[in-house]
N, C-alpha and C positions, 0 to 999 in steps of 0.2 A: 205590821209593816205600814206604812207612812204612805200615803199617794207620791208616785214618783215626782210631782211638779214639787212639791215641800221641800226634798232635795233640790231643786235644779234652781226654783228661787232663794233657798238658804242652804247652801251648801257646808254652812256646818255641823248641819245638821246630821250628816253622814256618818262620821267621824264621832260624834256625839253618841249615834243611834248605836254604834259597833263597840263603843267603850263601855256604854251605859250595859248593854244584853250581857257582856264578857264580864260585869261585875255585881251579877245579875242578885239581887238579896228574894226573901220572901216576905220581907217585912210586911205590916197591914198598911196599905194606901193611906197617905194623908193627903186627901180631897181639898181643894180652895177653889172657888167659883169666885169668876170675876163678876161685876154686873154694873150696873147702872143704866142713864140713856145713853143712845144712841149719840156718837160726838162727844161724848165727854174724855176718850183721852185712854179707852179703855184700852185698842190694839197696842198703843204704845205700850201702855202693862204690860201685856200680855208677850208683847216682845222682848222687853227688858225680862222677863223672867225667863223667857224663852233660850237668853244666853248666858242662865248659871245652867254649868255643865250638870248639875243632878234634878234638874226638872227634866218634866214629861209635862210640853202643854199644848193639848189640842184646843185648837181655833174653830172657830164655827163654821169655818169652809171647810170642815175635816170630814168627809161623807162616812170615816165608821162612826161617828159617834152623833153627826147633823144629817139632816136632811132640806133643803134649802135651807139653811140658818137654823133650822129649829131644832132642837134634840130630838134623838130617837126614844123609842120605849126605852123606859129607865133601868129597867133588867138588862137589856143587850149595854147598856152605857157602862152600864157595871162591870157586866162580863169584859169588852172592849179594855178599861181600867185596869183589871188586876191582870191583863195578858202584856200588859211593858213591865221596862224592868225598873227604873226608877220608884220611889217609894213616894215622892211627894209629886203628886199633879195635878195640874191647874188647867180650870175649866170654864168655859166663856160661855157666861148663862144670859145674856141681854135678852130674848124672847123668853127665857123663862122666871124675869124677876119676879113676879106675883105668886110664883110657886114656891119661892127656894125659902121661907118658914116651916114647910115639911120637908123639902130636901136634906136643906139641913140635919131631920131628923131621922129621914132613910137613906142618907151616909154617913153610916157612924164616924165621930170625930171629926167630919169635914168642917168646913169655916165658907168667910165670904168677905170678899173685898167688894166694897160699894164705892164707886169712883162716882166722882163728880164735879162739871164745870160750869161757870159762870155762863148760866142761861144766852147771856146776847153772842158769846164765842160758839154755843153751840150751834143757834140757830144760823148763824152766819156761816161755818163749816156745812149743815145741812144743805143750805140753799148753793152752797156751792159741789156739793156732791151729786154725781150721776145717780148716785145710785137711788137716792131720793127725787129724781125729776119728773117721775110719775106719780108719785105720791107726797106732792108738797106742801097736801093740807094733813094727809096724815089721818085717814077718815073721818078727820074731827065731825065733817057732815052726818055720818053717820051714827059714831057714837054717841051723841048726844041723843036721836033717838030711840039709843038701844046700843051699847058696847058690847055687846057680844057683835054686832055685824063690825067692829073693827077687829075682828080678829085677836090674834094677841096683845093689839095696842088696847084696846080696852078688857081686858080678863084682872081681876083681881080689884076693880074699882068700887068701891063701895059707895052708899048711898047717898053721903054725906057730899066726898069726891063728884060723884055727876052731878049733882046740886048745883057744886062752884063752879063747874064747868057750863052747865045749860045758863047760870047766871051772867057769865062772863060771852058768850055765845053770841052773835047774830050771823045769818048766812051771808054778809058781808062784807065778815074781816077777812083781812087780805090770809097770806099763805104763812107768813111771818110770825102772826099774832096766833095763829092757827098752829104752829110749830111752837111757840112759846107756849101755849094750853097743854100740848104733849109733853114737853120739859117739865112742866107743874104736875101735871098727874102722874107721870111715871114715875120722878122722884121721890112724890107721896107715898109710894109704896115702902118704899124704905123705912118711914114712922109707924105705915099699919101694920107693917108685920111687926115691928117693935124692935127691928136691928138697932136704935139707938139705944137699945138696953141689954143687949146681948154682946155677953163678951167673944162667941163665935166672927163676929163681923168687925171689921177696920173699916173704919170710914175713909178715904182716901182724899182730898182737896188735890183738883189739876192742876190750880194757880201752883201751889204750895210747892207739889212734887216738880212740877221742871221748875223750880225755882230753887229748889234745894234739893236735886235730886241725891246726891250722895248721902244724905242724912236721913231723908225721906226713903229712900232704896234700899236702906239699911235694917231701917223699920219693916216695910214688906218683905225683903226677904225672909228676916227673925221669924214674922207673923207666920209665913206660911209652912217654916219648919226646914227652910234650907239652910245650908253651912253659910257663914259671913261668903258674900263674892262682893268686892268691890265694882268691876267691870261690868256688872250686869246694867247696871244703870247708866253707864259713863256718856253711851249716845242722847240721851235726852237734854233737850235744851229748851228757851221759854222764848222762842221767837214767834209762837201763835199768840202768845197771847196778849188780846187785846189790840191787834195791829190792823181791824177794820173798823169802819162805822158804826156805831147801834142800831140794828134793825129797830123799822117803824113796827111798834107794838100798839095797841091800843091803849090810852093810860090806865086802864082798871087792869089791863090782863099785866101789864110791864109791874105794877103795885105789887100783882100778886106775886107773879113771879119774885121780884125781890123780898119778897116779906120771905117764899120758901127757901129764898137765897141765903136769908139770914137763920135761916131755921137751919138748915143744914148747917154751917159753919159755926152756928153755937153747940151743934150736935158733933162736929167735927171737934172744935175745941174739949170738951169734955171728953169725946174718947181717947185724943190724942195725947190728954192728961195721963188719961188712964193707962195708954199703954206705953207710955215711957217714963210713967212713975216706978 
């Protein structure tokens, strides 16, 4: 059962939950974890998938399966999983991107969607979320001396990644430039696990998807294994984007960042070949 606020904020969810258990299959679970950074577009996923009627997608406020944001022991995740009834569900992994290369491989057949958006829209969403106003360097102070004291923002960084980071570094930069070094390294993780070559992962572009989301909608549904739903996607529109300023960056970290901007989207391009060839 669902924490009773998930009803009372999406009350289709009701209705949903009572048709889905009465047509209840045993099929084996087909697993999709969303991920990316933080602001990049992912809850909107996560919603539009939310409203084809044969998903099952816990959100990272979902206390059986997170515990402040973070996922539980992966044994209970599982068990949580195969106890609904829908056959395909979708999983919101953002504290665990650095892990999901094995995830992937201790849940058989699962997949992964990696969402991502133009670095200056993110960091400009950040700066204006609460929920980031205590943390809006983002431990970069500390990472840099050791990412393990950043918690999960530095887990999975390899040695090469802190390099460009302490390069690009001084205890100076403002909060902005310090968010955009989080946008580059978290990203990165998506090349070192080697999702650009794995055909388990959909790369996703934000610009792309509210800009065409009907065609784009179409494509994730297929990917994750639901029946065509038109309406899943019909609420998304492209009015974030790009409709504030460019935060001030510093010009080496603003370089870098766009240089991974373009890495992704030539990595986007190629998948996107791939999977509508």
């Amino acid at each position: 059962m669902r924490p009773w606020r998930e009803y009372k904020n999406t009350p289709f969810l009701l209705a949903k939950d009572i048709r889905q258990t009465l047509a209840r299959s045993d099929r084996r679970k087909n697993i999709c974890f969303v991920a990316g950074v933080q602001r990049s577009g992912t809850e909107m996923l996560m919603a539009a998938l939310e409203r084809h009627p044969d998903s099952y997608v816990f959100h990272e406020r979902d206390p059986r399966v997170f515990d402040n944001y973070k996922m539980r022991d992966l044994s209970l995740v599982q068990n949580v999983i195969n106890g609904v009834a829908p056959s395909v569900v979708i999983v919101k992994a953002l504290l665990e991107s650095q892990d999901l290369y094995w995830m992937l491989d201790l849940f058989e057949g699962s997949k992964l969607i990696w969402m991502y958006r133009d670095y200056n829209d993110v960091i400009n969403s950040n700066a204006r979320s609460t929920k980031f106003k205590d943390h809006g360097r983002n431990y970069i102070d500390e990472i840099v001396k050791d990412p393990r004291r950043g918690f999960w923002r530095g887990m999975g960084m390899t040695p090469e990644t802190l390099a460009t980071i302490r390069e690009h570094y001084d205890p100076g930069i403002n909060n902005t430039t310090a968010l955009a070094l989080f946008w580059y390294y978290r990203n990165m993780l998506f090349f070192d696990q080697g999702f650009d070559k794995d055909d388990r992962c959909l790369l996703l572009n934000y610009e792309n998807l509210v800009s065409d989301p009907a065609n784009l909608g179409a494509t994730v549904v297929e990917f994750t294994g639901l029946r065509k739903y038109e309406r899943a996607f019909s609420h998304v529109h492209k009015s974030s984007v790009g409709k504030s300023t460019p935060p001030d960056i510093t010009p080496g970290t603003d370089r870098l960042c766009r240089e991974m901007l373009e890495r992704l989207n030539a990595a986007y391009a190629e998948k996107s070949a791939q999977f509508t060839s």
